[in-house]
C-alpha positions as CSV (number, residue, x, y, z in Angstrom):
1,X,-23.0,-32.1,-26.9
2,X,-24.5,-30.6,-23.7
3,X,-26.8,-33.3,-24.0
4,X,-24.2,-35.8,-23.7
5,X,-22.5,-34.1,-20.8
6,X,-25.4,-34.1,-18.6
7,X,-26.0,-37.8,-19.4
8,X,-22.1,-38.4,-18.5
9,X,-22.8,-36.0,-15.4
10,X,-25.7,-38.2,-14.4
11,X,-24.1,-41.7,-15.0
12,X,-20.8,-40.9,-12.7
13,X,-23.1,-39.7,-10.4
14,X,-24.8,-42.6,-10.0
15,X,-21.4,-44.8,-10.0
16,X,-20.2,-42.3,-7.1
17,X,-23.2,-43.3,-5.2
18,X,-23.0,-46.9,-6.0
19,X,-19.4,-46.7,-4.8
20,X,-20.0,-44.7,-1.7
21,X,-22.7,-47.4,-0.7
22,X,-19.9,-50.7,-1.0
23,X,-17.1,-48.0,0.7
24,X,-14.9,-48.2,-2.7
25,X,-14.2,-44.2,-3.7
26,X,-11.2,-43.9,-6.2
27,X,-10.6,-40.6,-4.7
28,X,-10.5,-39.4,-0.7
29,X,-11.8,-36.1,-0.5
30,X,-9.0,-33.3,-0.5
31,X,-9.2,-31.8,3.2
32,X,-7.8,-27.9,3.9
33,X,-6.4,-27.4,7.4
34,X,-4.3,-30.2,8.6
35,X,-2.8,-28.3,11.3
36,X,-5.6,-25.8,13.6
37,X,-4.1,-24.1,15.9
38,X,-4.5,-20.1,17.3
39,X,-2.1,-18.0,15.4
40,X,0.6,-17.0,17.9
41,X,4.0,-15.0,17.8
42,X,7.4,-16.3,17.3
43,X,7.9,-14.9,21.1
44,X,5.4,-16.5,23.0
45,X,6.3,-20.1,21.3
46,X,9.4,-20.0,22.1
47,X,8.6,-19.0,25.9
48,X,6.1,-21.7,26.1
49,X,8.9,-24.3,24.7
50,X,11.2,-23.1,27.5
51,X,9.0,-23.1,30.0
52,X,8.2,-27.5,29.1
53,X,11.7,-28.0,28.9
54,X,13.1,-25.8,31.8
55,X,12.4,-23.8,34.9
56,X,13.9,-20.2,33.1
57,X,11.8,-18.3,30.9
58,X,12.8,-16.3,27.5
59,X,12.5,-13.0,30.2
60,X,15.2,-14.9,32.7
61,X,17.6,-16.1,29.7
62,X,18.0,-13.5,26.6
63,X,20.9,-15.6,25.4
64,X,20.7,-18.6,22.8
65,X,19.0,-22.0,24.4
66,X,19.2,-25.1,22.8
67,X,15.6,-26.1,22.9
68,X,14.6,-22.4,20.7
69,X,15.6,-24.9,17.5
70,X,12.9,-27.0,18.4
71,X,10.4,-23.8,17.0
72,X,11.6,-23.4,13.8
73,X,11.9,-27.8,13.4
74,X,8.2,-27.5,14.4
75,X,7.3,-24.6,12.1
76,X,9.3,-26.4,9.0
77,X,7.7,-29.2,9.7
78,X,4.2,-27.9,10.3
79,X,5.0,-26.1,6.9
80,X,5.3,-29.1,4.6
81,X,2.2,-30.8,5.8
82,X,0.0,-27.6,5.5
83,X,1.8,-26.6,2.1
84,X,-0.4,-24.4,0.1
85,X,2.0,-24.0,-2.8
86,X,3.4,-27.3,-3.6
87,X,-0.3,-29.2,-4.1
88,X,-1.2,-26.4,-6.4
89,X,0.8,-27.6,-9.3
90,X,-0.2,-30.7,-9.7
91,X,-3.6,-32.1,-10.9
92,X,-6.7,-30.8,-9.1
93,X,-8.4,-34.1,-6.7
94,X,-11.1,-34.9,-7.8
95,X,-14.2,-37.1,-4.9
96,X,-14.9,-39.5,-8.0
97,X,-13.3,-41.2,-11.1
98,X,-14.4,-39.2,-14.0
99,X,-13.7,-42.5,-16.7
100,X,-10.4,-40.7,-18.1
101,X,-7.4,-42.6,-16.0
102,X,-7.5,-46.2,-14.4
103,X,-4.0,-46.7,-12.6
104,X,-2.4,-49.7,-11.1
105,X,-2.1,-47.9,-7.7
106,X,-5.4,-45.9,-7.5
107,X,-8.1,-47.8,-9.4
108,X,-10.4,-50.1,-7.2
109,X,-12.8,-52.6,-9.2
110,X,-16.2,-51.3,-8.8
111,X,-18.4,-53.3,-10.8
112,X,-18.8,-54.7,-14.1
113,X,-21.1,-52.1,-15.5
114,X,-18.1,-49.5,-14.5
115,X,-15.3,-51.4,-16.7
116,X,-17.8,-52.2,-19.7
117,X,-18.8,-48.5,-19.4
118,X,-15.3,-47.3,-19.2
119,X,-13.9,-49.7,-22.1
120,X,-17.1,-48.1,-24.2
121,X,-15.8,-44.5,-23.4
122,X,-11.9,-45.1,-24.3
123,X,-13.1,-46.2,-27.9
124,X,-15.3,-43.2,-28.1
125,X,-12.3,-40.9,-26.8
126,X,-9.3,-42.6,-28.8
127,X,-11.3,-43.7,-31.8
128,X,-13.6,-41.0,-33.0
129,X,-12.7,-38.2,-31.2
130,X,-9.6,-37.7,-30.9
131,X,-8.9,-37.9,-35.0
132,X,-11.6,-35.2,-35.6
133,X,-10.4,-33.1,-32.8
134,X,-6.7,-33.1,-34.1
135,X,-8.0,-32.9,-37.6
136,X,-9.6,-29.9,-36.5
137,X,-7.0,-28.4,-34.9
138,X,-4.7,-28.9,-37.5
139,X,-7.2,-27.0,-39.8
140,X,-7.6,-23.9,-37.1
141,X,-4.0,-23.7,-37.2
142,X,-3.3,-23.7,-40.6
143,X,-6.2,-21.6,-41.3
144,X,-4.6,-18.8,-38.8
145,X,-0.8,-18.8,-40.5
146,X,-2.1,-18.6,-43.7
147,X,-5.2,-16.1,-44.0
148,X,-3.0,-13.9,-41.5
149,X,-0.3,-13.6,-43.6
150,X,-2.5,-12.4,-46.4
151,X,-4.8,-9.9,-44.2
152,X,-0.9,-8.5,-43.4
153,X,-0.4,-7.9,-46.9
154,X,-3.1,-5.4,-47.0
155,X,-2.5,-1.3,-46.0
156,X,-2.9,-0.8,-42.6
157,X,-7.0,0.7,-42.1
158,X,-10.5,0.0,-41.0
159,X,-10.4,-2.8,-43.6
160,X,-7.3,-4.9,-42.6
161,X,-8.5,-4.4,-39.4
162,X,-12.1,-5.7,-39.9
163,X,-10.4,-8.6,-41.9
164,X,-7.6,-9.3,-39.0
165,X,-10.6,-9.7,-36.3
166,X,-12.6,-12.1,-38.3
167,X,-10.1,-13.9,-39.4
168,X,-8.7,-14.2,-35.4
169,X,-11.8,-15.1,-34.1
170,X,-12.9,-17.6,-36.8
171,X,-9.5,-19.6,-36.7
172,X,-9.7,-19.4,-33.1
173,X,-13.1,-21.2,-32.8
174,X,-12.0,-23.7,-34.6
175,X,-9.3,-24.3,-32.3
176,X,-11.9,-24.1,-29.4
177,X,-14.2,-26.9,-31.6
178,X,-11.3,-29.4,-31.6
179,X,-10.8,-29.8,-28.2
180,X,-14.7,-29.9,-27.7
181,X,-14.8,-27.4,-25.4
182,X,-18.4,-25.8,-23.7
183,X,-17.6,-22.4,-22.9
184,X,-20.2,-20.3,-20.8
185,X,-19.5,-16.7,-21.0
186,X,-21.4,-14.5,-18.2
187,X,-21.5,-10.3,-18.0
188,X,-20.5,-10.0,-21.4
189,X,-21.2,-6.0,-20.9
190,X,-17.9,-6.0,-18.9
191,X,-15.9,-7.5,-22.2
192,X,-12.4,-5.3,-22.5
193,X,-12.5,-2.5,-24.5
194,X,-9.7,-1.0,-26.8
195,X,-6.8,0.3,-25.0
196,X,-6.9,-1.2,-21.9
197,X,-5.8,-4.4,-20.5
198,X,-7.3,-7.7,-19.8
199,X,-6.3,-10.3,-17.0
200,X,-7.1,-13.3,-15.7
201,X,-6.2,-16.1,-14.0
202,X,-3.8,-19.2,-16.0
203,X,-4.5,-22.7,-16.0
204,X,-3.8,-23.7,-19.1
205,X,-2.1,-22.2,-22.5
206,X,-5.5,-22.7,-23.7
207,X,-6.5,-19.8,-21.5
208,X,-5.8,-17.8,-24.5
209,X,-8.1,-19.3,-27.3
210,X,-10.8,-19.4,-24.2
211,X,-10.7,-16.2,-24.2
212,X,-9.8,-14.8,-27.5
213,X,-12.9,-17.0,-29.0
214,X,-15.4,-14.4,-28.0
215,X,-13.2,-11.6,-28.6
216,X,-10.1,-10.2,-30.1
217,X,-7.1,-9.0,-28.2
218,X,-3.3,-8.1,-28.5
219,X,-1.1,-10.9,-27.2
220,X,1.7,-10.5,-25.2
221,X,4.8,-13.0,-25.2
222,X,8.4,-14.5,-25.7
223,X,9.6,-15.2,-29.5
224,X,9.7,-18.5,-29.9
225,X,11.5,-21.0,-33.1
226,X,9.6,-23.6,-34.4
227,X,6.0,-23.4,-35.7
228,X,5.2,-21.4,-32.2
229,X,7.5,-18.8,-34.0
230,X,5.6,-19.5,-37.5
231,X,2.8,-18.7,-36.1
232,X,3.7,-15.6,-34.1
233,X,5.0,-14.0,-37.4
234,X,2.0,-14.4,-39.4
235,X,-0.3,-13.2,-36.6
236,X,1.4,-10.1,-35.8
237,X,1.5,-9.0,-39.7
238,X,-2.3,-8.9,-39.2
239,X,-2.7,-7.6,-35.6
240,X,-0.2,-5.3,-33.5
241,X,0.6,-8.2,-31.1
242,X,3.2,-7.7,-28.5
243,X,6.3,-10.1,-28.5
244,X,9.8,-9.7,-27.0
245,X,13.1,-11.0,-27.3
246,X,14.4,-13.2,-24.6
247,X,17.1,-9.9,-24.1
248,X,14.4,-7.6,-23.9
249,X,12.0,-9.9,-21.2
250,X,14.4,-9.6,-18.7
251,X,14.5,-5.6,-19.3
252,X,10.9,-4.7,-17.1
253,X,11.5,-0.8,-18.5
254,X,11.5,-1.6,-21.9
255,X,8.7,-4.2,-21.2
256,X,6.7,-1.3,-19.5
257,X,7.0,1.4,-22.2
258,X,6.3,-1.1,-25.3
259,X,3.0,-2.0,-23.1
260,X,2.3,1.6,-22.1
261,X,3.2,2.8,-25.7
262,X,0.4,0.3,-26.9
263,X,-2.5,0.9,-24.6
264,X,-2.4,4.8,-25.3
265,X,-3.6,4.1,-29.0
266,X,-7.0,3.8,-28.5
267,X,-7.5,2.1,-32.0
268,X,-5.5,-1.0,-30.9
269,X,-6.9,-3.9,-29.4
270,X,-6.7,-4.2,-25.2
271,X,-4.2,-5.7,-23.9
272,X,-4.4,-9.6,-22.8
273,X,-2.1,-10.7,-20.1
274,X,-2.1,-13.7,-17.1
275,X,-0.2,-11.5,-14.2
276,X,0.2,-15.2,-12.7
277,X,3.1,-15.9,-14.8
278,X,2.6,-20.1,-14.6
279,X,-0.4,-22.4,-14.9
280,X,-2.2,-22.9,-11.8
281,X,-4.4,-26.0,-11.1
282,X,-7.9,-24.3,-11.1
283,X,-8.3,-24.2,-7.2
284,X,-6.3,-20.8,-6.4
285,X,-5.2,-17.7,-7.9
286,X,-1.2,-16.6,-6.6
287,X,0.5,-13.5,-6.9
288,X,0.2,-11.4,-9.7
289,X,3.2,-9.2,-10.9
290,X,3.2,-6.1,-10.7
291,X,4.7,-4.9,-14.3
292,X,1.2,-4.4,-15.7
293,X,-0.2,-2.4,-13.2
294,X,1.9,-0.2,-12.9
295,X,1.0,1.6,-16.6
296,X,-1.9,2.8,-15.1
297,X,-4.3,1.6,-17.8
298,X,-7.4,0.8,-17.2
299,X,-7.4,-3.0,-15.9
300,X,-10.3,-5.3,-17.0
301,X,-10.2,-8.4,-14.9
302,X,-11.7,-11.8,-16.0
303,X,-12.1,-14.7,-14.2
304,X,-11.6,-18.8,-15.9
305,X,-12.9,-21.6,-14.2
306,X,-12.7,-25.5,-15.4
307,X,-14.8,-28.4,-14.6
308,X,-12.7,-30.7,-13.8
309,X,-15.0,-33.8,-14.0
310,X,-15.1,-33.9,-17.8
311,X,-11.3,-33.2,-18.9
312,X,-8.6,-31.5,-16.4
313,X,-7.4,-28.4,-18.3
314,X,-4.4,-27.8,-16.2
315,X,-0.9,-27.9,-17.9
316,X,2.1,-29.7,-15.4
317,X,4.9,-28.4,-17.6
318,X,7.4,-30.4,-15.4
319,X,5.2,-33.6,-16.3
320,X,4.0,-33.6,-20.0
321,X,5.5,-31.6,-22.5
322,X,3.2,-29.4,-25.0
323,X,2.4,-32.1,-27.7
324,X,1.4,-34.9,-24.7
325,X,-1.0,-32.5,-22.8
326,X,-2.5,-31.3,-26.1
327,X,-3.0,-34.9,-26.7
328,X,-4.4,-35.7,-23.4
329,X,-6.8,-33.0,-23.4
330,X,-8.1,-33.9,-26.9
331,X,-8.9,-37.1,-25.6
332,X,-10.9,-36.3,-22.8
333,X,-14.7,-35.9,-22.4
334,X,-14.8,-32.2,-23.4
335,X,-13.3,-28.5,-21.8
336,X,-16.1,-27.2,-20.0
337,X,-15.7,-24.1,-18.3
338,X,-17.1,-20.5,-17.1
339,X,-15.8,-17.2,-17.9
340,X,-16.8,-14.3,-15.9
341,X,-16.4,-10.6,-17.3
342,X,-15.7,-8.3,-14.5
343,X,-16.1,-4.7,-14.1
344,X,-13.1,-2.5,-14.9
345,X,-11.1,-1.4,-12.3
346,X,-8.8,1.6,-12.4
347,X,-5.9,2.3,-9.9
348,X,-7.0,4.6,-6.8
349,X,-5.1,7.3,-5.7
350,X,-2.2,6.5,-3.3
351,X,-3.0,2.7,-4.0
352,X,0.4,1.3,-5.2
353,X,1.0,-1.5,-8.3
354,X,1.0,-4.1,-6.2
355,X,-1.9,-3.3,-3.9
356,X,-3.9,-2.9,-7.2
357,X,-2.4,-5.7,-8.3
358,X,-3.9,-7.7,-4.7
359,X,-7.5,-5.9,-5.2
360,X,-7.9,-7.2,-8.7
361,X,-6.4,-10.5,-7.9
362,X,-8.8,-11.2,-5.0
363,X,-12.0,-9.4,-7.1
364,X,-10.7,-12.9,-9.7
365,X,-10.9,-15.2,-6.7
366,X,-13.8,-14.2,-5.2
367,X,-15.8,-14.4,-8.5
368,X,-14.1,-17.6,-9.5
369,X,-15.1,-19.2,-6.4
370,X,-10.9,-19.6,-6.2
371,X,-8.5,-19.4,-3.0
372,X,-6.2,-16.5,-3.0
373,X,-2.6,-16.9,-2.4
374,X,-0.1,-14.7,-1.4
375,X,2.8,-17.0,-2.6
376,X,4.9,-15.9,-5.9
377,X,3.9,-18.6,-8.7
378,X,7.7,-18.9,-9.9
379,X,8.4,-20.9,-6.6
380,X,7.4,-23.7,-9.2
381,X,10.7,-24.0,-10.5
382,X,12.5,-21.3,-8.4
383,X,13.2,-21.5,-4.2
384,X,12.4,-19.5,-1.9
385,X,14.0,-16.5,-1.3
386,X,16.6,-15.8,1.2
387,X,14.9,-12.8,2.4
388,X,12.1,-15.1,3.8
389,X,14.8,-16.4,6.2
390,X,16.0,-13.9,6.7
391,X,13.2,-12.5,8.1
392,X,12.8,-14.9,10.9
393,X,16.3,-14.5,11.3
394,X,15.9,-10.8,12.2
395,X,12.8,-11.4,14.0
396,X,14.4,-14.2,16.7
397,X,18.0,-12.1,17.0
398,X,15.7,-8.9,17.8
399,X,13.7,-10.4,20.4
400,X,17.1,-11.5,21.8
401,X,19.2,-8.1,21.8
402,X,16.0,-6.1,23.0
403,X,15.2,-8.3,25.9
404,X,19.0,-8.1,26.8
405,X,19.1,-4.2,26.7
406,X,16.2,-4.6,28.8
407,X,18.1,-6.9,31.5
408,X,21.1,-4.7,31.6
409,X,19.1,-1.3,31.7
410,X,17.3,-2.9,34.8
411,X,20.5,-4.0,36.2
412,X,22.2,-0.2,36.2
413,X,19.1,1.2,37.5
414,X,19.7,-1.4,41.1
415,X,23.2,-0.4,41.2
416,X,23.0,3.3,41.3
C-alpha cells in the first residue's frame, strides 16, 4: 500500500506541475495575514481617527464623538476578513486536486490523461474498496461487542485484563485496516503509562482508534442510545472505561473526582482525552479545557497529524452526519498520518490549570507543525461571549472618564 501511495504522490505531482505550466490550479494557495498592520492601542486609533476627521484631539474632547464608531466598524470588519476561527472548521485547502471531488464550481478541465486517470480511481475507490473497507469494519465492530462481552464475564484479574487488552487492540486494528489507514508512530518511549492521562489534539472521531491501535487506554465520554450505546456497554464490562450521563456532564465536580478517582489506581489504564472538545481541521490546535488539568496527574501529551492529500480526516459535524463522513473517508485514497509521543509533563509549582493547560497545548503545536489558538473551540456552534464586549466596552468608557478627571483636576488647579 505505501507503494501505491508514493506512485499516487508522484502522479498528482506531476499533474500539479502540468497544471501550474497552462495557469489552471483547482486550488489558490490559502494565504495567512490579510490585514499587516503594527499592533496599536484602542487609544491611539481612535486619536488618529479624530485627528483625519477633525481639528480636536481625544486630549481636547473626553466626551463621546461620532467618528470613535468608525474604530470598532473598522476593527469588526478587519475581524471577519482576518478570522482565525471560522476557516478552521471547514475542510483544510489543499494547492492541488487530490482526484477525490470534481465540482461544478471548482473543477477546471486539465487534460485528458487527468479525467481518464480520475474516472480509473473512482472505480478503484467505489468499486473495490469501499466494500472491503466496510466489510472490514463491520467485522472490527462486531468483533469488539461480542469478545468484550465475554472477556467481561470473566473475574476481574491479571487474566481479564490481559484478555481485555488484546482483545481492544485486535478489534481496533481492524477498524484502522478498513479505512486503509498508514499510521507512522514516532518516540514510542514517550507512550502513556498507567495512571496518567493522555491528550491530544481532535480532528476526527477516528482520533481514537488512531491512537488506541498501538495502545490501550480508558475512554472517556457521553452515554449514548443506539449501537454507540451497544457498544459502550460491552466495552466497559471488559475495561474500566469512563462514561457519564448527560446530568452528570454538566456537573465538572463529579466529572473531576470520577477522573481523579481513576488515575490514582495505578493498575488502570491512563486516561485518554481531546481537551479540544470539537474536531479541528488539522491546521491548528485551540483551547484546551481546563477540567483535566486540574487533577494533577501526570499529563502525557500526543500530537496527530493528517495528510490531507490522500483522504481529509476532518469531521464537519454541521455538514455530514456520522454514517456520510464514515462513508466518505472509506472511499478515499487512504488515512495517512503521524503520531508523535511526547514527553510527560507534570504541573509546576504555582503554574495554574490553565497555564498547564497552554504549555502542553503549545508543546502539541509545536511538534505537530500546527498553529496555536487562543480561541475556545465551542465558538463552533456557540457565540461569543458577552464578556468579550464587554471588554472593549470598559476599555473605551475608561479611557473616557480618566482623561476627563484629568481635564477637570487641571482645571481646579488654574482657578485656585
Amino acid at each position: 500500500m505505501k507503494t501505491l501511495l508514493k506512485i499516487f504522490e508522484w502522479a498528482t505531482l506531476r499533474i500539479e506541475r502540468g497544471a501550474k505550466e497552462k495557469n489552471h490550479l483547482l486550488y489558490k494557495p490559502y494565504s495567512n495575514a490579510i490585514i499587516a498592520k503594527e499592533p496599536t492601542s484602542l487609544e491611539e486609533e481612535i486619536k488618529e481617527i479624530r485627528r483625519s476627521g477633525s481639528n480636536r484631539d481625544l486630549d481636547s474632547a473626553p466626551e463621546f464623538e461620532m467618528s470613535d464608531i468608525f474604530y470598532f466598524a473598522r476593527r469588526g470588519v478587519e475581524s471577519i476578513m482576518d478570522d482565525e476561527v471560522t476557516k478552521r472548521f471547514s475542510a483544510e485547502e489543499l494547492e492541488s486536486w487530490n482526484l477525490l471531488t470534481r465540482s461544478n464550481y471548482n473543477f477546471h478541465y486539465i487534460s485528458l490523461r487527468l479525467t481518464v486517470l480520475w474516472g480509473l480511481g473512482l472505480l478503484i475507490r467505489y468499486g473495490f474498496l469501499l466494500p472491503l473497507r466496510v466489510t472490514l469494519a463491520f467485522t472490527g465492530v462486531g468483533l469488539l461487542v461480542f469478545l468484550t462481552s465475554l472477556v467481561g464475564l470473566l473475574p476481574n484479574g491479571r487474566m481479564k485484563n490481559f484478555l481485555s487488552e488484546k482483545v481492544h487492540l485486535m478489534c481496533y486494528r481492524i477498524c484502522v485496516r478498513a479505512l486503509t489507514a498508514i499510521i507512522t508512530y514516532h518516540d514510542s518511549e514517550n507512550k502513556p503509562k498507567n495512571g496518567g492521562i493522555c491528550v491530544a489534539n481532535h480532528t476526527s472521531p477516528i482520533d481514537v482508534i488512531i491512537l488506541a491501535s498501538d495502545g490501550c487506554y480508558a475512554m472517556v465520554g457521553q452515554i449514548h442510545g443506539g449501537l454507540m450505546g451497544v457498544i459502550q456497554r460491552s466495552m466497559v464490562k471488559a475495561c474500566p472505561h469512563i462514561w457519564f450521563e448527560r446530568s452528570e456532564v454538566k456537573d465538572r465536580h463529579l466529572v473531576a473526582k470520577r477522573l481523579s478517582d481513576h488515575v490514582e489506581d495505578k493498575s488502570k489504564l491512563p486516561i485518554l482525552i481531546f481537551p479540544e472538545g470539537t474536531c479541528i481541521n488539522n491546521t491548528s490546535v485551540m483551547m484546551f479545557k481546563k477540567g483535566s488539568f486540574e487533577i494533577g496527574a501526570t499529563v502525557y501529551p500526543v500530537a496527530i497529524k493528517y495528510d490531507p492529500r490522500f483522504g481529509d480526516a476532518f469531521w464537519n459535524s454541521s455538514k455530514f452526519g456520522m454514517v456520510n463522513y464514515l462513508l466518505r473517508m472509506m472511499s478515499s485514497w487512504a488515512i495517512v498520518c503521524s503520531v508523535w509521543y511526547l514527553p510527560p509533563m507534570s504541573r509546576e509549582e504555582g503554574e495554574d490549570a490553565v497555564q498547564f493547560a497552554n504549555r502542553v497545548k503549545a508543546a502539541i503545536a509545536r511538534q505537530g507543525g500546527l498553529v496555536d489558538l487562543l480561541w475556545d473551540g465551542g465558538l463552533k456552534r456557540g457565540k461569543v461571549k458577552d464578556t468579550f464586549k464587554e471588554e472593549q466596552q470598559k476599555l473605551y468608557s475608561k479611557i473616557l472618564v480618566s482623561i476627563h478627571v484629568v481635564t477637570i483636576g487641571l482645571a481646579l488647579q488654574m482657578s485656585s
